[in-house]
C-alpha positions, 0 to 999 in steps of 0.5 A, a space after each residue: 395914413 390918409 387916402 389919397 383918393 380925394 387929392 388924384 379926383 382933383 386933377 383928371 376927374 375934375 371938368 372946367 368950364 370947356 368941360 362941362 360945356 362939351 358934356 352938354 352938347 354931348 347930352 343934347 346930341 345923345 338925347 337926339 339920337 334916343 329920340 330917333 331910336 325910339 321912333 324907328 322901334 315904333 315905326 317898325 312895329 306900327 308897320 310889323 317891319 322886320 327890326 332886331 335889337 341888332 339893326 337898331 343899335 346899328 343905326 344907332 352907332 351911324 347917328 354918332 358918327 353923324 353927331 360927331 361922337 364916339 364910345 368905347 362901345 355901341 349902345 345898349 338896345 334891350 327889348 323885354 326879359 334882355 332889359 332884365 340884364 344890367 349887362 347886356 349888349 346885343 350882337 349880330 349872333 344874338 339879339 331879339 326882335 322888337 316886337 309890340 308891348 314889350 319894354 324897350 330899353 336904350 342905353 348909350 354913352 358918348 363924347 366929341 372927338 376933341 381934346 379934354 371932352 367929356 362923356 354923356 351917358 343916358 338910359 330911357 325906357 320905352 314900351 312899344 305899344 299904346 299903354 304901359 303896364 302896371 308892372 313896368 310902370 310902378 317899377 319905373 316910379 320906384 327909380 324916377 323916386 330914387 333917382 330925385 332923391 340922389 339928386 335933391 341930396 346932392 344939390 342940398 350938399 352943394 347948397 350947404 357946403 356939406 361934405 357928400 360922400 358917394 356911398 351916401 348917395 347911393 345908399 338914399 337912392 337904394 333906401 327908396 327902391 327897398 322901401 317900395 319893396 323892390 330890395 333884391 331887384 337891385 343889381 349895381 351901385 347907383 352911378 358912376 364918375 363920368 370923366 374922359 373915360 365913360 367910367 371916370 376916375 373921380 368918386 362912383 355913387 356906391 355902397 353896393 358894389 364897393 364903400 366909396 367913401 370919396 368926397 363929391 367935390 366941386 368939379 365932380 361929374 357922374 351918373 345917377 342910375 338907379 334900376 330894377 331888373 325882373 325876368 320878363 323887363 327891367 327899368 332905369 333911369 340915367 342922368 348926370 350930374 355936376 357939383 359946382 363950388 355953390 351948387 350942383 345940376 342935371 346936365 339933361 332932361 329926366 324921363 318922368 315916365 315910360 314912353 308909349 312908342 305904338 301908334 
């Protein structure tokens, strides 16, 4: 008996070309709307206006709607110890306000409301004020290192023509974060299939919260996201990738670095 797991991510989970380019545009737009996100935290702080998590993920979601996305859910704003919560998601009734020297975390994921579009899905992190502490920022480091890793392994794979296994992808992302000495802040696998459904059908880079043992076959599409998570903040850094027949590629810019948002 054979699995049949690699046969089914050949049909839904696999992008075409109308695909991939729709998961692009959607990249870019997503990347404009955390720009913005960013700007209005900072400006608010700069300021000492009055800005929850709350009302800035609300103006979040109108972005989209002036993007022309749509999600299965509003974005992840998270400021200081809720950013140490891979789970959490503000609401009305509980939220924080954003406030200077904290780390800022945005999460948000979307697609173009046309047949066949595919999801983006990023995360960047900010601080808002005009240094990043050591904690954070050595933190950031570990997963930016983690995340190139998984990246260089899967474009070494499609280069090759080796056979690529999503629980080996995030077993060299982990190995990264445990060298550094950051084992038990790990708290999720390291990325997911993006498909139709932000949460595809196709291949999950994981080892951690299952053994995926599916191939990364030409047409994949997925996140790589490696974070940490501590009482006081928490970091991750959200990419998404493309296995082609010959080669393999990041669909969108990668954060390098924590962003300062003071003034």
């Amino acid at each position: 008996i054979f699995s049949s797991g690699d046969l089914v991510q050949r049909f839904e989970p696999s992008w075409n070309a109308a695909k991939l380019a729709s998961q692009r545009r959607a990249s870019e737009a997503l990347n404009r709307i955390k720009d913005r996100a960013f700007e209005s935290a900072g400006a608010a702080v700069h300021a000492r206006t009055p800005l929850t998590e709350y009302e800035l993920q609300q103006q979040m979601v109108a972005w989209f709607r002036e993007e022309g996305l749509v999600s299965d859910s509003a974005p992840v704003v998270a400021i200081g110890g809720n950013a140490g919560n891979p789970h959490y998601l503000p609401t009305a009734d509980r939220c924080k306000p954003i406030v200077a020297d904290e780390v800022l975390l945005l999460d948000l994921w979307g697609k173009y409301a046309k047949p066949g579009a595919v999801f983006a899905d990023i995360t960047w992190v900010g601080v808002t004020g005009t240094a990043v502490p050591e904690e954070p920022a050595r933190a950031f480091r570990a997963v930016a290192e983690a995340r190139d890793a998984a990246v260089a392994l899967v474009e070494d794979a499609a280069r090759t023509g080796r056979d690529l296994r999503g629980w080996e992808v995030d077993r060299a992302a982990r190995a990264v974060l445990e060298q550094a000495g950051y084992g038990n802040r790990i708290l999720h696998r390291t990325g997911h299939s993006l498909g139709e459904s932000v949460h595809g059908n196709g291949v999950h880079l994981d080892d951690y919260e299952t053994h995926d043992d599916r191939r990364l076959l030409p047409g994949s599409g997925f996140t790589i996201e490696p974070g940490l998570y501590f009482e006081t903040f928490g970091v991750r850094t959200e990419i998404n990738m493309f296995r082609g027949e010959q080669d393999a590629r990041v669909t969108g810019p990668r954060q390098m670095e924590i962003i300062t948002l003071g003034n």
